[in-house]
C-alpha positions as CSV (number, residue, x, y, z in Angstrom):
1,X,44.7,-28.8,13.4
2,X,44.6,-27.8,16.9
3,X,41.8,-27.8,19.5
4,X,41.2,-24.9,21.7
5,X,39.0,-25.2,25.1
6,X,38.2,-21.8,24.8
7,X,35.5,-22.3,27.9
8,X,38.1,-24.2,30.4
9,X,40.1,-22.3,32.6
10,X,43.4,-23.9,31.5
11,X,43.5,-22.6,28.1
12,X,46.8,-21.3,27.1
13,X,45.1,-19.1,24.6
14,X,42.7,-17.4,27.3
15,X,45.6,-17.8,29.9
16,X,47.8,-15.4,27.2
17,X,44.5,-13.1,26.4
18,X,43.8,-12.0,30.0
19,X,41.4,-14.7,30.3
20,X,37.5,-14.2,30.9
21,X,37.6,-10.8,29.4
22,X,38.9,-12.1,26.0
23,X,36.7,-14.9,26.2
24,X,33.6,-12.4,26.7
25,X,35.0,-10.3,23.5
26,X,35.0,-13.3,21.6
27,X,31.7,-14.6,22.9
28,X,30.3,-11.3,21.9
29,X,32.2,-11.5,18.6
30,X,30.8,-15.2,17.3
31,X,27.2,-13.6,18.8
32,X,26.9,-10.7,16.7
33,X,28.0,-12.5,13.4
34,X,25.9,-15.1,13.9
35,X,22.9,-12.5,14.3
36,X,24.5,-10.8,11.5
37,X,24.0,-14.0,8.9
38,X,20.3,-14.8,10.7
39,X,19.4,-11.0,10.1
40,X,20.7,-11.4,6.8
41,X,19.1,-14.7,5.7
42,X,15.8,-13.7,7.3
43,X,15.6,-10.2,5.3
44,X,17.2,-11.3,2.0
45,X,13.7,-12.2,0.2
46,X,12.1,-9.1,2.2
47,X,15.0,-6.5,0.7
48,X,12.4,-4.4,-1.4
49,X,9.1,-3.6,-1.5
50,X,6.3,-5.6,-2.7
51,X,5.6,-5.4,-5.9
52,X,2.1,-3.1,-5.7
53,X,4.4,-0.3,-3.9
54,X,7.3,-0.5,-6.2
55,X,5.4,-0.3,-9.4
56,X,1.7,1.4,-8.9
57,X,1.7,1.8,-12.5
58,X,2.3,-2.2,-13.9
59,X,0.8,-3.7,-10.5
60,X,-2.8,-2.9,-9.4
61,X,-4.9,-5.0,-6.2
62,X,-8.0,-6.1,-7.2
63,X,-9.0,-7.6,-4.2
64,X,-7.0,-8.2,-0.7
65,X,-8.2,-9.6,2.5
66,X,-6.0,-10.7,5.3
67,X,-5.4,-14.4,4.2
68,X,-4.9,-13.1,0.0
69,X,-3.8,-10.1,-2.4
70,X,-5.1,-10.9,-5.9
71,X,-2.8,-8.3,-8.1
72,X,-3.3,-7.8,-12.6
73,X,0.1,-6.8,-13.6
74,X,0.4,-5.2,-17.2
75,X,3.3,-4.2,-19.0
76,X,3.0,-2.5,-22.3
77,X,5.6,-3.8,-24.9
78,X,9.2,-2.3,-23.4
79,X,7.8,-1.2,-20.4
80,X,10.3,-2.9,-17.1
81,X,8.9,-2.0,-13.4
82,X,11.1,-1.6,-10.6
83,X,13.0,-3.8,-7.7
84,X,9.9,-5.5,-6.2
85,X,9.8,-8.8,-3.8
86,X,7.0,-11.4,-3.3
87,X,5.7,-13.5,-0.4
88,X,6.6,-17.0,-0.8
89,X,3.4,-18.9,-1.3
90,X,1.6,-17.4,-5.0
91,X,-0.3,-18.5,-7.8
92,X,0.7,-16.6,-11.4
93,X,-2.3,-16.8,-14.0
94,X,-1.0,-15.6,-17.0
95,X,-3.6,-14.0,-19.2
96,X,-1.5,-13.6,-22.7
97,X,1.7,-14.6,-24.2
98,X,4.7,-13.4,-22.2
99,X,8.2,-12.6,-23.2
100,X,9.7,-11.2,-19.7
101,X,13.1,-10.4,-19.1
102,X,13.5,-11.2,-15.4
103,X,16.7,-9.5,-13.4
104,X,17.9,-10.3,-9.7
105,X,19.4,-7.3,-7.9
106,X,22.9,-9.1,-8.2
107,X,22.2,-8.4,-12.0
108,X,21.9,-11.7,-13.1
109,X,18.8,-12.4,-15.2
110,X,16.6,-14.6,-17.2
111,X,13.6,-15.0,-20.3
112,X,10.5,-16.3,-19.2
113,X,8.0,-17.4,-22.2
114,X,4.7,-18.1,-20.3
115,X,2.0,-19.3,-22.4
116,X,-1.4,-17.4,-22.2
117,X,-4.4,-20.0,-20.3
118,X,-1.2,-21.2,-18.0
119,X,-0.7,-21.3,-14.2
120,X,2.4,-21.4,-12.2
121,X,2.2,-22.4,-8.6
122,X,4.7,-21.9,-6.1
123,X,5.9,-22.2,-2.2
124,X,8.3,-22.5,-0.2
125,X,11.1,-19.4,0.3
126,X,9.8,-15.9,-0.5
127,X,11.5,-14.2,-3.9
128,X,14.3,-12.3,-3.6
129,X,14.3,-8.5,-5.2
130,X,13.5,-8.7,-8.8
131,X,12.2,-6.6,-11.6
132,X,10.6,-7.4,-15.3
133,X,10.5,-5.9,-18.4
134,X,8.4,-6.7,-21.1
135,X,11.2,-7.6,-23.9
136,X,8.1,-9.1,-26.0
137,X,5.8,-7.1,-29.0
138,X,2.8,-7.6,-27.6
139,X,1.2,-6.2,-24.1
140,X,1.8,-9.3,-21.5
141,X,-1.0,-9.5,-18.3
142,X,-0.3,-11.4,-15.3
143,X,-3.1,-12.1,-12.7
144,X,-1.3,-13.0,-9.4
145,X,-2.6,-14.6,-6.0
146,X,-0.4,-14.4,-3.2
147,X,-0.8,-15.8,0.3
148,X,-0.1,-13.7,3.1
């Protein structure tokens, strides 16, 4: 392995790159990919819409302020919504029996068999872009709390 002073002025590689300017170019190079993987780490879990505006139909707010959203969500037997995200701090109250086929937008996915009268807490990093279907034979209702 080899190390480079790429800041000094006796650097053979900037003294055979014309120096200051390539150093700006790479400077300028290491900035924007490093804004490129913030950018991209910041907006992964924000990369759709919540779930309200994706899927009007399954989601509906039954009360918001500016500290909460309380949300019902209600999918009929077979029914999936769409590509939806959700803040990272929410409380799932899960009204029935669920069977919920759960997919990522990489296409990987999951079953989730919530019990009816359960709760499911949860902080920390916001979800990434998801969607559910209702693989189950009965109608499955979700009341959700989410923090702002």
């Amino acid at each position: 392995m080899v190390a480079i002073n790429l800041v000094g002025s006796n650097s053979p590689l900037l003294a055979a790159n014309e120096g200051k300017e390539f150093q700006m170019k790479l400077f300028r190079s290491v900035a924007f990919l490093s804004l490129m993987v913030l950018a991209n780490y910041s907006f992964a879990a924000n990369d759709a819409p919540t779930a309200p505006v994706a899927s009007p139909g399954i989601y509906k707010v039954l009360a918001e302020n500016d500290q909460f959203r309380v949300i019902e969500a209600i999918w009929q037997p077979g029914q999936e919504d769409n590509f939806h995200s959700h803040p990272a701090d929410r409380v799932s109250l899960y009204q029935t029996n669920c069977t919920l086929q759960l997919t990522n937008s990489d296409g990987t996915s999951r079953i989730g068999k919530p019990k009816a009268g359960t709760a499911k807490a949860r902080t920390g990093k916001p979800v990434k872009s998801h969607k559910a279907k209702n693989i189950g034979d009965q109608v499955c209702v979700v009341r959700i709390v989410e923090l702002k």
